[in-house]
PAKE-677217 format. One record per residue: x, y negated, z of N, C-alpha, C, O in turn. Coordinates in steps of 0.2 Angstrom, whole numbers, plus 2048, in hexadecimal, padded with zeros to 3 digits. Each point is the difference from the previous one (the first is absolute). Layout:
REM PAKE-677217
XYZXYZXYZXYZ...
END
This chain:
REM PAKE-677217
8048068007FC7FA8008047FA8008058008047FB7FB7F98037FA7FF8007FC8047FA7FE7FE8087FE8058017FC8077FD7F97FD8037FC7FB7F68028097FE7FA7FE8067F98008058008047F87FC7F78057FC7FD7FD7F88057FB7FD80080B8018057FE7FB8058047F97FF8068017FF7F67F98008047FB7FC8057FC8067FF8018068067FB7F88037FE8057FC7FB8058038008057FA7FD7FA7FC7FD8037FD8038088007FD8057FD80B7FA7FD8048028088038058008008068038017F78068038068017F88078007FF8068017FC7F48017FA8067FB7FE8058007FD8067F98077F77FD7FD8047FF8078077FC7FF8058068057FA8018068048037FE8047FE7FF8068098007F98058007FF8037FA8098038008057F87FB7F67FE7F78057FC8058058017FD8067FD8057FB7FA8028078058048058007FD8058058077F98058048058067F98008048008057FB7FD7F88067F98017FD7FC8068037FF8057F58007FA7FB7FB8077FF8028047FF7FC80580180D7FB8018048078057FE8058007FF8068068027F48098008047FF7F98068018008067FC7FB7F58037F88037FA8018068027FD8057F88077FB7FC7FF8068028058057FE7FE8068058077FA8038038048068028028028058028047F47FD8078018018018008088057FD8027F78058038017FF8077FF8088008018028067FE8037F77FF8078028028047FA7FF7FE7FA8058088078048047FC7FA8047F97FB8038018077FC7FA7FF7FE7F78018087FF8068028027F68047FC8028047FF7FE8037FA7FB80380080A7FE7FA8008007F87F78027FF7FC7FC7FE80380A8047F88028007FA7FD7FF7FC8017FC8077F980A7FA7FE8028007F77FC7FB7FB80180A8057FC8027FA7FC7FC8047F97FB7FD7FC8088098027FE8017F97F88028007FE7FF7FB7FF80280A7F88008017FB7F97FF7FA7FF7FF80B7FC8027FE7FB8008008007F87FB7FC7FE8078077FD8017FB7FA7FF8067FB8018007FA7FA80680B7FE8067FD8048037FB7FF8027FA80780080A8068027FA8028088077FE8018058068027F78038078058067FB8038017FB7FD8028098088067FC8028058007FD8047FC8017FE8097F78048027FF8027FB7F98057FF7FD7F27FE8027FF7FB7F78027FB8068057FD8007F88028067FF7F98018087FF7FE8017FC7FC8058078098067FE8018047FD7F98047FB7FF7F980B7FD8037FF7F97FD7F97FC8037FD7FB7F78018077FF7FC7FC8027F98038037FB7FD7FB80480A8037FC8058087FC7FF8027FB7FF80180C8008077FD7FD8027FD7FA8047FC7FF7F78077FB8007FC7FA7FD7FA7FF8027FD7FB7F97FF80A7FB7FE7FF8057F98058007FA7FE8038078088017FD80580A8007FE8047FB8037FE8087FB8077FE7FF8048038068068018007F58018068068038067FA8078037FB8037FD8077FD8087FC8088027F97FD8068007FA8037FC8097FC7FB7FD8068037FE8077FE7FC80480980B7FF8037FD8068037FA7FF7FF7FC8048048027F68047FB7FF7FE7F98028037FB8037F48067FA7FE7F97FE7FB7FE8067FE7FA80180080E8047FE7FF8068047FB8057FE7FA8038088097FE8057FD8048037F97FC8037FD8047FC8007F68017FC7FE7FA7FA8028017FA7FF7FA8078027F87FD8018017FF8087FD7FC80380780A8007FF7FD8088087FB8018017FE8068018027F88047FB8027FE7FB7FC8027FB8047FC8027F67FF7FB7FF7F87FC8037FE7FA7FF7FF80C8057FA7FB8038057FF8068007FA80280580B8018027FE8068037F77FE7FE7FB8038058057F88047FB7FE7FC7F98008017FA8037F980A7F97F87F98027FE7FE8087FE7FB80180380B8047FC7FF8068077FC8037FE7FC8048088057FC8067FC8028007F98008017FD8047FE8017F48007FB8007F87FB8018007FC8047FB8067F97FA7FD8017FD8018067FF7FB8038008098018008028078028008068008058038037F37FF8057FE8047FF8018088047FF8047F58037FC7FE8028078018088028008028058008037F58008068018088028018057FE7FE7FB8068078068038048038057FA7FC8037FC80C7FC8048048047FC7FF8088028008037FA7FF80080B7FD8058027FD8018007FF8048057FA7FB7F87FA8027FC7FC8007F97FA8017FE80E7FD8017FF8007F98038077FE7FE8027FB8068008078018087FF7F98057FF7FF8037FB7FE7FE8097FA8078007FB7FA7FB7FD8027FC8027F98057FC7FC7FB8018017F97FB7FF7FC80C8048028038037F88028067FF8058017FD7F78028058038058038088068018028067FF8017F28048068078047FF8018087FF7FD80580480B7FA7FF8038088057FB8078018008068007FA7F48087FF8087FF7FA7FD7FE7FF7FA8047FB80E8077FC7FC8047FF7FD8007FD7FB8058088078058047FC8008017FC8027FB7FD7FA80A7FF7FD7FE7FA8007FC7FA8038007FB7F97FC8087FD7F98008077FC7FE8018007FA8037FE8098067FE7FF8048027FB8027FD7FB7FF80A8078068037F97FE7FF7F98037FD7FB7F58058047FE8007FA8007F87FC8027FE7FA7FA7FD80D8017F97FD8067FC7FD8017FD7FB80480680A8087FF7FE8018017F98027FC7FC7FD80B8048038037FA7FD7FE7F78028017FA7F87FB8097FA7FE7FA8017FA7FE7FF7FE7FA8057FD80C7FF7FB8008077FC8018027FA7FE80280A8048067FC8028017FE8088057FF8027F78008008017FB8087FA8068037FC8057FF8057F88077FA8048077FB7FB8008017FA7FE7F98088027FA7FB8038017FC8037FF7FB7FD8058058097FF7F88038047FB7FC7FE7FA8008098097FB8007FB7FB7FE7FD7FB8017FB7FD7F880A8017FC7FD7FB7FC7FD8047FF7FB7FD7FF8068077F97FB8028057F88037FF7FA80080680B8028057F68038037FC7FB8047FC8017FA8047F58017FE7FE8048037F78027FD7FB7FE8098088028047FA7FB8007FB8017FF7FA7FA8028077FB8027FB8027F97FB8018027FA7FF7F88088017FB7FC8078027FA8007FD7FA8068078098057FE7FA7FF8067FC8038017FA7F88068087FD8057FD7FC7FC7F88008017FA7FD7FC80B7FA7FC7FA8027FB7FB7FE7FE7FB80A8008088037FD7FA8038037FA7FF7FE7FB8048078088048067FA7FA8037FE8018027FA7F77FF8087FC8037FE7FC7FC7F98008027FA7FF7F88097FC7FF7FB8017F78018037FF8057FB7FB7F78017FA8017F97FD8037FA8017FD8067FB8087FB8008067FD7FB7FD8047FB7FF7F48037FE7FC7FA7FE8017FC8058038018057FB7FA7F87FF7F98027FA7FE8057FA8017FF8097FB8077F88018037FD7F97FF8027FA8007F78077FE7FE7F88018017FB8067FE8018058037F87F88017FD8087FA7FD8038007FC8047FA8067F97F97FB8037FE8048017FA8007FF8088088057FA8058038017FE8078068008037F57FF8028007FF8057FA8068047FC8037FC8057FE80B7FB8058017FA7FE8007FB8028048047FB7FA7F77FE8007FE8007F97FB7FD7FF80A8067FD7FD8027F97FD80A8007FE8047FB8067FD80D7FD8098027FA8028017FE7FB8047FE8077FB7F98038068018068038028047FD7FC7FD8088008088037F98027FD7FB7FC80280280A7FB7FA8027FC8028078028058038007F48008027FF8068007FA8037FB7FA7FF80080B8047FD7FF8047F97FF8048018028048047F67FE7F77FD8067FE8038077FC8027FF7FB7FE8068088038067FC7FD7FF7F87FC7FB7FF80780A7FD7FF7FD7F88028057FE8058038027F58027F88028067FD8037FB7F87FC7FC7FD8098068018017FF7FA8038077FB8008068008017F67FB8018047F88067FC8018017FB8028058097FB8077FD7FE8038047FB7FF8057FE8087F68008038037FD8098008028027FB8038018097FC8087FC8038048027FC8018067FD8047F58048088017FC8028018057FE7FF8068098047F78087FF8038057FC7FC8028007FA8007FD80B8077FA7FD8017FA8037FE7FE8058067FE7F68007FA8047F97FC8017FD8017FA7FF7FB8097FA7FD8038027FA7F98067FF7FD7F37FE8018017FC7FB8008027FA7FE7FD7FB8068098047FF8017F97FD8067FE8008068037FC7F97F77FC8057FD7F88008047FB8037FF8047F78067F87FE8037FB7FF7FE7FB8018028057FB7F77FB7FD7FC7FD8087FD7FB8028028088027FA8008077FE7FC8048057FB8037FE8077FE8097FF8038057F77FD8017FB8047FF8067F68027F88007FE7FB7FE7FE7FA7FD8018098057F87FC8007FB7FF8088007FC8027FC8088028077FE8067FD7FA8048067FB8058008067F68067FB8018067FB7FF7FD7FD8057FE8007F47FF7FB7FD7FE7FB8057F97FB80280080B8007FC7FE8077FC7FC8058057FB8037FE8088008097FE8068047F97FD8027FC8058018037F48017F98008037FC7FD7FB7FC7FD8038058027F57FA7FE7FC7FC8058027FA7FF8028078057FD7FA8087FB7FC7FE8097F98007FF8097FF8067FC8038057FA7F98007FB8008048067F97F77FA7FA8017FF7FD8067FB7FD80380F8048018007FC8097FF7F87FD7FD7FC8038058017F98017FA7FE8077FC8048058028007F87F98038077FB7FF80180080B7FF7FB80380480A7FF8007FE8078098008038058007FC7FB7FE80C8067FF8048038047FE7FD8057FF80B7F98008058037FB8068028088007FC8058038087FB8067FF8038068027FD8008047FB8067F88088078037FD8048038067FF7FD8058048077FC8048038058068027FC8018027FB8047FC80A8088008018008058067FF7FF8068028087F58038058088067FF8038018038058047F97F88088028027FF7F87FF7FC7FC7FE80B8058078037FC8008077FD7FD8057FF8047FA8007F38067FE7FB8067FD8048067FF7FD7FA7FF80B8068018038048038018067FE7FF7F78088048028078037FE8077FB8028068007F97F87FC7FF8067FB8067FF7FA8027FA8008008087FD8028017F97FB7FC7FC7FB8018028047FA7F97FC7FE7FC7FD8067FA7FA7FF7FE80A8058017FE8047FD7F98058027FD8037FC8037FD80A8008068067F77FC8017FC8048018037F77FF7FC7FB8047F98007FB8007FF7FA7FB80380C7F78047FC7FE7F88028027FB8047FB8057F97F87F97FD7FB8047FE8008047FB7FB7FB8077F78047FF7FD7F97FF8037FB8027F88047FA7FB7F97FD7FD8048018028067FE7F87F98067F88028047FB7FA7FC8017FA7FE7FB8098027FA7FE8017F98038027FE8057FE7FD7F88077FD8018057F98017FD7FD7FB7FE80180B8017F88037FC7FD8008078028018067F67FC7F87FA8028037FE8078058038057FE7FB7FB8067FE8098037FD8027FB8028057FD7F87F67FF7FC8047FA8048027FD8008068028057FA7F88028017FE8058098018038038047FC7FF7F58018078008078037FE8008017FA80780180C8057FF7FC8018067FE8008048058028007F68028047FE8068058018047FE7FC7FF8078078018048058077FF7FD8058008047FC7FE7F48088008018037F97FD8057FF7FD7F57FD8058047F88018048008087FD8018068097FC7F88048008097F97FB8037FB7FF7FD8068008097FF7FB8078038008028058037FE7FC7F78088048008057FA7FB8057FB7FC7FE8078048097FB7FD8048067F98018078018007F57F98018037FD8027FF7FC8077FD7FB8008088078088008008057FB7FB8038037FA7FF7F88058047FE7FA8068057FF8028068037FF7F87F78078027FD8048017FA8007FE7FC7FC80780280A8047F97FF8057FE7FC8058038007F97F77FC8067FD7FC8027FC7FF7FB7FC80080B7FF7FF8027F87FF7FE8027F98018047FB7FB7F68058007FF7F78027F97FF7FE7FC8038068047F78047F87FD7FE8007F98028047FC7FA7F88037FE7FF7FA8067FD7FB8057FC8027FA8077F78077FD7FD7FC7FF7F77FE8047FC8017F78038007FD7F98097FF7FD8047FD8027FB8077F98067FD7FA8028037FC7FC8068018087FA7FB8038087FB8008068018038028067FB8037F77FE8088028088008028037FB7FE80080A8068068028038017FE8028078008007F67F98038047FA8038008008088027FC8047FB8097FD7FE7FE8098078058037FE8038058077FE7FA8038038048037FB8068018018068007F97F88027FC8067FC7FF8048028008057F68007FA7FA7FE8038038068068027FE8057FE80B7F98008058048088008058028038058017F87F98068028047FF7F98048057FF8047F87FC7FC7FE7FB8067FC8048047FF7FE8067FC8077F87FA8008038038088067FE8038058097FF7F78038078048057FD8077FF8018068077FA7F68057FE8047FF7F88038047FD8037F58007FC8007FA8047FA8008058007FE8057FB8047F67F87FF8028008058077FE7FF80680480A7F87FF8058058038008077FE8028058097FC7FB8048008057FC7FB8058028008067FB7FB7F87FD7FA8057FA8038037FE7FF8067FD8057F67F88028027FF8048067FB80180380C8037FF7FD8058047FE8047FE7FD8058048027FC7F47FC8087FE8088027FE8057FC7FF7FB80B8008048057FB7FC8037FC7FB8038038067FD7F57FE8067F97FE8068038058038037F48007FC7FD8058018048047FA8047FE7FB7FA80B8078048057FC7FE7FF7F78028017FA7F97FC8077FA7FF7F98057FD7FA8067FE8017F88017FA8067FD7FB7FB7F87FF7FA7FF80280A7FC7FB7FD7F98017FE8027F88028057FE7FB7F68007FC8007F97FF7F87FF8007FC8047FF8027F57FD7F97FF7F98047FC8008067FD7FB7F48067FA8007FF7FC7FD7FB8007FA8027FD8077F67FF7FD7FD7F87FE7FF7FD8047FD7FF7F68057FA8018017FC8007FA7FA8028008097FB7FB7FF7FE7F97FE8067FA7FF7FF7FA80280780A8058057FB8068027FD8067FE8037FA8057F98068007FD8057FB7FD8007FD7FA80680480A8037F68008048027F78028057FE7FD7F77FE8027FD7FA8077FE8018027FD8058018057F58077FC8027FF7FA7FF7FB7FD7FD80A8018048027F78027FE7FC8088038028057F87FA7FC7FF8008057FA8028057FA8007FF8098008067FA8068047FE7FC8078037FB8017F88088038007FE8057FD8078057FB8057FF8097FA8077FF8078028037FF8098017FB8017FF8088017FF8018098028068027FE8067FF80B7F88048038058047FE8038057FF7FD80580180A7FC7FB8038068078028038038017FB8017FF80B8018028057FF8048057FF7FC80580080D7FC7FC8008078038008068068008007F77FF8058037FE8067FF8068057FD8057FF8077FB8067FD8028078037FC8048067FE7FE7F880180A8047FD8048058048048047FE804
END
């Protein structure tokens, strides 16, 4: 019998659900099985296609995903204890925790949070521009309604190939007659600490309960709760400076630290148009 014919699209989007598993469960041990159940594959396809599809091995990119949130909760989350951030990523130790960050990163934790991340982010990537007329009373604290969406996602560097991306989403929910509703963008990585190459973007948009999604269009939910939102008018790919005032000047004063949740921009217009846009940074919080 001949082995049905599965398009690439169809493997990514398998593929993407054992990826959204990893990142929601980096505090407890990942076990090939139970990764490859998620993306309805044998242990044996998942691993082989994982490697073709991801460039490293699922332990690779596990252990790659937990030190680079460690690397986020270091630096964004200046109230969270250095030793809790261990079992939070999941390694069994400190020690651990140490050697591995060392060996990924060059320096120990307390020198990336005492100011290492900064000359990381230099060699890494060239840091935007911040604007100088945001002050905090252009923030709001809003608590945000959970949100079932339809998406689509790349991988690569952030910025490019986005017009295409959603336009190819916009194709996925004609047939279904949702019309024109709240768009989101999400940035899973962080292009400081990820590879640019390596760095997932999903373009959501948010269908009706009426509305009947068809069982092999992805989803993805998008988390309630608390959030700073910074409203940002100007050039599509232009708010990078908006998110780095709104990470390293706005947060460190509020008394809140970033929720495990990933931040997203909020489009209430639809789907944003290239050129200029207008759109609302969600940050989530907890205290």
């Amino acid at each position: 019998m001949a082995r049905p014919f599965y398009s690439s699209e169809h493997y990514a989007y398998r593929l993407g659900r054992a990826l959204d598993y990893i990142d929601a469960h980096l505090a407890v041990a990942l076990r090939l099985q139970v990764l490859a159940a998620q993306a309805s594959f044998s242990a044996y396809h998942f691993h082989r296609v994982f490697c073709e599809w991801q460039g490293e091995t699922p332990q690779s990119y596990i252990r790659r995903r937990r030190l680079e949130r460690s690397a986020a909760l270091l630096h964004y989350g200046m109230g969270t204890c250095i030793i809790d951030i261990a079992p939070q990523c999941g390694f069994g130790s400190a020690e651990a925790f140490h050697r591995a960050f060392r060996a990924y990163f060059g320096m120990t934790p307390n020198q990336w949070r005492g100011g290492g991340y900064s000359d990381w982010h230099v060699r890494s990537a060239p840091e935007p521009i911040i604007p100088s007329d945001l002050s905090n009373n252009h923030v709001q604290i809003k608590r945000l309604p959970a949100v079932q969406t339809v998406y689509r996602r790349k991988v690569g560097p952030y910025g490019e190939n986005e017009s295409a991306l959603w336009a190819r989403l916009s194709e996925l929910v004609e047939p279904l007659g949702a019309g024109n509703h709240v768009c989101f963008a999400m940035g899973l990585d962080d292009p400081a600490v990820t590879p640019p190459a390596r760095c997932r973007f999903d373009a959501c948009i948010a269908l009706p309960s009426s509305v009947a999604i068809p069982v092999h269009i992805p989803t993805k939910l998008m988390h309630g709760g608390q959030y700073a939102v910074l409203p940002y008018n100007g050039p599509a790919g232009g708010s990078e400076g908006h998110w780095l005032w709104l990470l390293q000047t706005w947060l460190p004063q509020s008394g809140y630290t970033v929720s495990e949740h990933p931040c997203f921009e909020r489009y209430p217009n639809g789907i944003p148009l290239p050129g200029s846009i207008s759109t609302e940074l969600c940050l989530p919080l907890v205290r």
